[in-house]
N, C-alpha and C positions, 0 to 999 in steps of 0.2 A: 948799613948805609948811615952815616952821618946824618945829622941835622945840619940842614944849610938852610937858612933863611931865605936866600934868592928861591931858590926853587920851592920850596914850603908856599912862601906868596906868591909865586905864577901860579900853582897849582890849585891855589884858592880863589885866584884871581878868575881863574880859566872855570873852575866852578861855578862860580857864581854868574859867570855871563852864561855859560851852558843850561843853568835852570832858568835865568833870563827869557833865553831862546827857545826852552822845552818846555814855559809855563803854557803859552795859549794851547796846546798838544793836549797838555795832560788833560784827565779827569778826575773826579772826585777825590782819594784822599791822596795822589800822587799832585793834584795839582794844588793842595796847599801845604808839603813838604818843598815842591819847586818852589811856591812863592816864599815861604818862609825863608829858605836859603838864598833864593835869589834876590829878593826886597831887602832881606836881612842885612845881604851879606853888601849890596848895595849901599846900608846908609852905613853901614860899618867900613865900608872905602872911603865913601865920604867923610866920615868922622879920622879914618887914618887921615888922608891927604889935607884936613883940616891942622889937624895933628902936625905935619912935616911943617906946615908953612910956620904953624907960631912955634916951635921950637927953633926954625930960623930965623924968627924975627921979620919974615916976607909975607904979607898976607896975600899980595899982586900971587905970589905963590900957589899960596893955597887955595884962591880964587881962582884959576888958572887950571888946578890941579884940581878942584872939585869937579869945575865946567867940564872936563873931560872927561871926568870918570862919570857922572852924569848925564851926557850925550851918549859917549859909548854905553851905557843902559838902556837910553830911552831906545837907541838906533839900533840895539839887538832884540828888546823886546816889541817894538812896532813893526820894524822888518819880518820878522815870525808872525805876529799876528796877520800882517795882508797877506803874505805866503800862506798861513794857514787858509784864511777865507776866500784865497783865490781858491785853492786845493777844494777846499768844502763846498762852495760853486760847483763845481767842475764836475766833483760825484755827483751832488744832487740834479744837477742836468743831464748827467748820461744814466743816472738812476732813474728817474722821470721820464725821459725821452726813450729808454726800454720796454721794449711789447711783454707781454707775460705770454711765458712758455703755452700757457693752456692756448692762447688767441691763436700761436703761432703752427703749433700742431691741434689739425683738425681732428686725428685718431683720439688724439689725449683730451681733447673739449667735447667730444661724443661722449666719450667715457666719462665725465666730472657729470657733464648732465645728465646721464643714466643714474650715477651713485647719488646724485640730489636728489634727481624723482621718487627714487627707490627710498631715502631717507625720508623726503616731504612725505611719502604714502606710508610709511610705517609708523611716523608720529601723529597724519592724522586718525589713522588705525586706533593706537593707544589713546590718543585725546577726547576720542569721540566713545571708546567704551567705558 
């Protein structure tokens, strides 16, 4: 395959919004490889597109051509973020709002409080000799 420029920069282009949109997701050391790429890769658009304008001599250009690549950031990275927190709501309310197994079967809550009695009586057993 060739080097082609067009394609090389969509696909870094396309990167770099995708760690955008996968940073609130991540955790620990995958979420500061996202931000790194995607922050990174952010002020590095904006220093291109700063780039195109003064080599034209347009700065309306490059002001024009920053704003954009800087809203398209923000508007993929805050978009994920309430998506995420909606999503995170959502489980911890049907997580919370869930009975536990033991409440819901009586056979299996007889049994848990047999195997605690039987536990509480053999440690005060040991404790007490």
């Amino acid at each position: 395959m060739s080097f082609n420029p067009e394609v090389w920069a969509s696909v870094a282009n396309a990167a770099i919004f995708i760690s955008l949109i996968i940073f609130p997701w991540a955790v620990e050391k995958r979420k500061k490889i996202t931000g790194i790429i995607g922050f990174g890769g952010l002020f590095a658009l904006l220093a291109f597109d700063f780039a195109v304008g003064y080599k034209s001599d347009d700065f309306g250009l490059a002001a024009d051509l920053m704003m954009l690549t800087a809203v398209k950031g923000i508007f993929f990275l805050f978009t994920s973020m309430l998506v995420e927190r909606v999503v995170r709501i959502y489980v911890t309310t049907l997580h919370n709002n869930k009975k536990p197994e033991s409440a819901q079967d009586k056979a299996a809550k007889e049994k848990f409080e047999r195997e605690m009695k039987a536990m509480k009586d053999r440690n005060e057993k040991f404790l007490n000799s």
